[in-house]
C-alpha positions in Angstrom: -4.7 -3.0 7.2 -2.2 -2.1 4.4 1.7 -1.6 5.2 3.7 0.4 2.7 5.1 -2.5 0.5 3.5 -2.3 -3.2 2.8 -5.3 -4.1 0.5 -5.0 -7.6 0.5 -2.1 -9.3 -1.6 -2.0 -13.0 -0.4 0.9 -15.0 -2.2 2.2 -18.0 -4.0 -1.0 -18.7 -6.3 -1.6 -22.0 -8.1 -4.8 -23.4 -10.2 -5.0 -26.5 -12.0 -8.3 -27.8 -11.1 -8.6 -31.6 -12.9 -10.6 -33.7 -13.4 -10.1 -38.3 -17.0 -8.0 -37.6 -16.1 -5.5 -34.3 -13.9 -4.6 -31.5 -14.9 -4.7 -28.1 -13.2 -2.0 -26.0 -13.5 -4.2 -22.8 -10.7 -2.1 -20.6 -9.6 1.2 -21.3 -6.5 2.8 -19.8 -6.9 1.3 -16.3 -4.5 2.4 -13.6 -4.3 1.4 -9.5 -1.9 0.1 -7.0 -2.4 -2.5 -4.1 0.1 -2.7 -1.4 1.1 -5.8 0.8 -2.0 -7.1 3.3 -4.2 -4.3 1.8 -8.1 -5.1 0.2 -9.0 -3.3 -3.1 -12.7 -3.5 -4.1 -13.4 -3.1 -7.8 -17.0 -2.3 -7.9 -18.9 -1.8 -10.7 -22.2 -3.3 -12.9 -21.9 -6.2 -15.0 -20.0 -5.7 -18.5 -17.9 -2.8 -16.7 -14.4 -4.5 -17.4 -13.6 -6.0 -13.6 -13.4 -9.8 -14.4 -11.3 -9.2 -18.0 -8.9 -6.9 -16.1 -8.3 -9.7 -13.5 -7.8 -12.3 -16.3 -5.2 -10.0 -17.9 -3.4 -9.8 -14.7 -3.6 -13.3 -14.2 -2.2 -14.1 -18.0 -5.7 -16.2 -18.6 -7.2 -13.9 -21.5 -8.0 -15.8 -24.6 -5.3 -15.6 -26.7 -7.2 -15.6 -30.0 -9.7 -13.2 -29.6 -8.1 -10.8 -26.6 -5.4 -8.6 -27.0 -3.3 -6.1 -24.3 -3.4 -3.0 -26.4 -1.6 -0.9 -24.1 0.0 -1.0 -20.1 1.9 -3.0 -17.9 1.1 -5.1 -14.7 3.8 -4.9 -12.1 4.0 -7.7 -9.6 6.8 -6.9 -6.9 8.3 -5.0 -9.4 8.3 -7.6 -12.3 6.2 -6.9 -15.3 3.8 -9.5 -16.0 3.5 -9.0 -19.5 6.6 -9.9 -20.1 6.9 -12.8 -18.7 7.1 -16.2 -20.3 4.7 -18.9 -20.5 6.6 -20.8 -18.1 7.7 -18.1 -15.9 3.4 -17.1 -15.4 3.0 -20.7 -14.6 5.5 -20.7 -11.5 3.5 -17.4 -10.3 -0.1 -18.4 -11.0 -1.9 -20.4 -8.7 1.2 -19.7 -5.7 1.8 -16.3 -5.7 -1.2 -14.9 -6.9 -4.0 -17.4 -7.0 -7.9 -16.7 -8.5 -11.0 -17.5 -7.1 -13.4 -17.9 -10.3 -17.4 -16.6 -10.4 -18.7 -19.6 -11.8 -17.8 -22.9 -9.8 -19.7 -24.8 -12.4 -17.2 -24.0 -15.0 -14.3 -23.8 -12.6 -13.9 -27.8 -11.5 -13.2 -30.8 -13.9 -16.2 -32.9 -13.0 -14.5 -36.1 -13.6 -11.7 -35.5 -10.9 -12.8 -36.0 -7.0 -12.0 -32.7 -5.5 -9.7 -33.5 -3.3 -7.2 -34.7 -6.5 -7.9 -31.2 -8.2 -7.0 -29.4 -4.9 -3.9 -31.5 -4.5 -2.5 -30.8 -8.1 -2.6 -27.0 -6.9 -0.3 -28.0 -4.6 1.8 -30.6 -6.3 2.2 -28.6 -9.3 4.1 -26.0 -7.1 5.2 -27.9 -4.6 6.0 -31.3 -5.2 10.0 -31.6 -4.7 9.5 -30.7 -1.1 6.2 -32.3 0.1 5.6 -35.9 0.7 2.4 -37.3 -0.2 1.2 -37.2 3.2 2.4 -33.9 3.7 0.2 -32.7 0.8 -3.0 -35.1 2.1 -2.6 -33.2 5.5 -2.3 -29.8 3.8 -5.7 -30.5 1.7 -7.5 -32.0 4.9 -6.1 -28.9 6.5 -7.8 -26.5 3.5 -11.0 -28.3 3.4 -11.6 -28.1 6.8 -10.9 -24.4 6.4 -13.2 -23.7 4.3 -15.9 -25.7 5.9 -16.0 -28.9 4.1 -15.6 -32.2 5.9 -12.4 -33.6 5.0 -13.8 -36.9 4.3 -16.1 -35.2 1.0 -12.4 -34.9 -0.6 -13.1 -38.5 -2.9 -16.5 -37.2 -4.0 -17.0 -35.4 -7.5 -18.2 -31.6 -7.8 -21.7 -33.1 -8.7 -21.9 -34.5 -5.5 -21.8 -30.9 -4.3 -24.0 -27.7 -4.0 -23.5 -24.6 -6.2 -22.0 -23.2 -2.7 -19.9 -26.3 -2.1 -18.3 -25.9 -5.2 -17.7 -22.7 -4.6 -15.7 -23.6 -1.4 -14.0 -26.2 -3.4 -12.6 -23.3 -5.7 -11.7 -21.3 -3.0 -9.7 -23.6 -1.5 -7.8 -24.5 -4.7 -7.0 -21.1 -4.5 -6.1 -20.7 -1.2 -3.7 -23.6 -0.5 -0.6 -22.4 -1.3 -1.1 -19.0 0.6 -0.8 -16.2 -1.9 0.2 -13.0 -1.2 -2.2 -11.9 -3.4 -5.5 -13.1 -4.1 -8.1 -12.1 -6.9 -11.8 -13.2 -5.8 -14.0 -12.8 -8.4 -17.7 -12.6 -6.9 -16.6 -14.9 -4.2 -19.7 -15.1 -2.4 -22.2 -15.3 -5.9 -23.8 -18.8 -4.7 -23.5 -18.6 -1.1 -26.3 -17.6 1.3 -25.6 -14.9 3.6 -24.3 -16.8 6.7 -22.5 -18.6 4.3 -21.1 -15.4 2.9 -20.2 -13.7 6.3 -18.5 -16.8 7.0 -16.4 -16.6 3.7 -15.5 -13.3 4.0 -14.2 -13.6 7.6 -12.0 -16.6 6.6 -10.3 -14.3 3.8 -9.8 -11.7 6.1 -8.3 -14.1 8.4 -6.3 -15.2 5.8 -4.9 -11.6 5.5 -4.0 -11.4 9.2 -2.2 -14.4 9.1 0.0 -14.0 6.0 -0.3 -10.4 5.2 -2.2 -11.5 1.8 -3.4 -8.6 -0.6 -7.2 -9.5 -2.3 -8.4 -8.0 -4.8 -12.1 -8.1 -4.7 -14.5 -8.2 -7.4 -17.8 -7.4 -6.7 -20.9 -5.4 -7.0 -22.2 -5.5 -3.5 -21.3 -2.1 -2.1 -22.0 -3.9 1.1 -19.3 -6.4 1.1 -16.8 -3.1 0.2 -17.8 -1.7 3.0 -16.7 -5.0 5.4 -13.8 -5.9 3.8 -12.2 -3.2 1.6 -9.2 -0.6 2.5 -9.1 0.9 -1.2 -12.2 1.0 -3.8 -12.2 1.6 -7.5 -15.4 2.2 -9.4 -15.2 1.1 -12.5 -17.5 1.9 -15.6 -17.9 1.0 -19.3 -13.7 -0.1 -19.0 -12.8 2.8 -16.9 -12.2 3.8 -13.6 -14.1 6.7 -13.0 -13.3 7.1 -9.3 -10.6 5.5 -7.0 -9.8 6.6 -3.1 -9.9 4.9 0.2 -13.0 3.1 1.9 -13.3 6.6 3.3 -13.3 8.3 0.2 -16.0 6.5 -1.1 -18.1 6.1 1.2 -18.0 9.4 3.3 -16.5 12.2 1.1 -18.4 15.1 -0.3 -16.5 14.4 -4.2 -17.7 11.5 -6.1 -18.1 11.2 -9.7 -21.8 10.9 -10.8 -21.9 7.0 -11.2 -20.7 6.8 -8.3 -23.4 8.6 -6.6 -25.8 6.4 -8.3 -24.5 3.2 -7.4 -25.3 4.9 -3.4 -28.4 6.0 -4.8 -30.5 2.5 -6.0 -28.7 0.8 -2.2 -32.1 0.2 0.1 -31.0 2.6 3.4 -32.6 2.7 6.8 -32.2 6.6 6.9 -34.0 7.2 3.7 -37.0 5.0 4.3 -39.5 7.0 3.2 -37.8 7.7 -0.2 -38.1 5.7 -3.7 -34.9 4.0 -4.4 -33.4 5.8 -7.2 -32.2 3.4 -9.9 -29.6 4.4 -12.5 -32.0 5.0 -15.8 -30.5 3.5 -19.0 -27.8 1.1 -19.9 -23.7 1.3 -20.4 -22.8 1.9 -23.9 -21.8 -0.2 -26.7 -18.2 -1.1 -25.9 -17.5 -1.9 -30.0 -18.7 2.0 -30.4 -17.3 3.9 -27.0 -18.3 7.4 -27.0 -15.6 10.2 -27.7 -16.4 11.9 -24.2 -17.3 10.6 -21.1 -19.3 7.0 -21.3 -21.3 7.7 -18.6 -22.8 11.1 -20.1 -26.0 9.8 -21.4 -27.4 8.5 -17.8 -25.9 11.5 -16.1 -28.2 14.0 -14.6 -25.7 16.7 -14.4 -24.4 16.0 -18.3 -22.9 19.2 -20.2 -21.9 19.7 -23.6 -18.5 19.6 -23.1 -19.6 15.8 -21.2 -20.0 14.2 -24.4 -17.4 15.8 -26.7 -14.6 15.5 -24.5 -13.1 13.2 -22.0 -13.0 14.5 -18.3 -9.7 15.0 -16.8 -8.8 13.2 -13.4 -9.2 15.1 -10.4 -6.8 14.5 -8.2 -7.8 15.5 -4.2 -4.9 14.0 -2.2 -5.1 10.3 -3.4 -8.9 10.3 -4.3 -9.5 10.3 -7.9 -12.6 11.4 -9.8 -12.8 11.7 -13.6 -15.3 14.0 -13.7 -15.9 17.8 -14.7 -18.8 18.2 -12.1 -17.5 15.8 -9.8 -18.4 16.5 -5.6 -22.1 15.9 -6.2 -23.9 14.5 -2.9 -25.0 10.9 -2.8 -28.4 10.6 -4.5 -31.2 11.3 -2.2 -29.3 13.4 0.0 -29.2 16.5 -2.2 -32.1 18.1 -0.6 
């Protein structure tokens, strides 16, 4: 669990994708905290925002066609955004490190892997470590994350999609961040494969206090892992409160309760999953009220002329007018 230094904290954060036809409103006034050794789950469907507002924290956006319209990032008290190329080059990759959704993308396929692991390291650390000592420390890693130690002069297409995987997160891993942004981190990996990977970054927290950020859609994987939880739709985050919060209070914003609603339960056998009808908006033309108003079931008037205010119950956030419906299915 958490103690009470704040590590991250994301303040206000917007991202739009320019290019000469349209703007795409990918993030939109984004706002949450992370302390020291604490998980955050950022939960929502695909094109919500999650991965662009972890490449904005990490400094990776594309410079020509992404642009930070509005916030700041605080990393133990020092504004990202205002750092210098240099200065985000000395933090990425040691203090805060990345694991990337798409291992296919991720690795330079004509580098073995144990040379792209090791360049982690030297690039950080190579006035103190001898080359043996950074040999041992990627033997070390590899074996960590389950990969013979001996693979490390093969090539990443010498590896399966899950392999790779481990590959990346052990770039990421090796020189113990204290915090660490896993995006989908399990996407290619069966389930004992999975459960193994998870534990391994919860170890990794025990050991070194690490914050993780944790990108996801699998509510399950939120449930195992996660201290905090932000649900996050069209750019926003309509809802934000402890595992608790989410998953056991009687206020959640309506997305929310439909994310619960299309999860498979042993309790509600008999029922019909409940899918979420409809599909997020265009993000080039957001909505002037709330973006979720056209799947909503409980959708007023007032839902699609103007924005909801956030509800505030002691730390648990809901932008919602009609927010404290029950889960879906469990209204009867």
């Amino acid at each position: 669990m958490s103690d009470e230094k704040k590590l991250l904290e994301v303040k206000d954060l917007s991202i739009a994708y320019q290019t000469d036809l349209e703007t795409v409103h990918a993030v939109n006034h984004v706002t949450f905290s992370l302390n020291q050794g604490e998980t955050l789950g950022l939960v929502g469907e695909t094109g919500a925002g999650k991965t662009t507002t972890a490449l904005g924290i990490m400094g990776l956006l594309p410079k020509r066609t992404a642009k930070i319209t509005s916030g700041n990032v605080y990393y133990e008290g020092k504004d990202l955004l205002q750092c210098g190329k240099k200065e985000m080059l000395g933090i990425r990759g040691s203090s805060i490190s990345m694991i990337f959704q798409d291992p296919m993308t991720a690795l330079n396929p004509v580098l073995c892997v144990g040379d792209q692991i090791a360049e982690t390291l030297q690039l950080h650390n190579a006035k103190h470590l001898t080359r043996e000592e950074i040999e041992a420390k990627v033997d070390e890693t590899l074996e960590l994350v389950g990969i013979p130690k001996e693979r490390k002069k093969e090539y990443p297409y010498q590896f399966s999609g899950g392999m790779r995987q481990r590959v990346v997160i052990a770039m990421a891993l090796i020189n113990d961040p204290s915090l660490l942004i896993a995006d989908e981190p399990t996407t290619a990996l069966d389930v004992t494969i999975q459960a193994q990977i998870l534990s391994m970054i919860c170890e990794l927290q025990r050991k070194y206090k690490t914050a993780v950020m944790m990108i996801t859609h699998d509510l399950g994987i939120v449930a195992e892992t996660c201290d905090k939880v932000a649900v996050m739709y069209a750019g926003e985050i309509v809802e934000y409160g402890t595992l608790e919060d989410i998953f056991t209070g009687d206020r959640h914003h309506p997305y929310t309760v439909g994310l619960f609603g299309s999860i498979p339960s042993l309790t509600r056998s008999a029922r019909r999953l409940q899918p979420i009808e409809g599909l997020m908006p265009d993000p080039t033309q957001l909505p002037e009220g709330c973006a979720f108003a056209e799947r909503c079931r409980y959708c007023q008037e007032i839902c699609r002329t103007t924005k909801a205010p956030v509800q505030n119950d002691h730390g648990h956030l809901v932008r919602c007018y009609f927010e404290g419906q029950p889960f879906a299915g469990e209204e009867d």
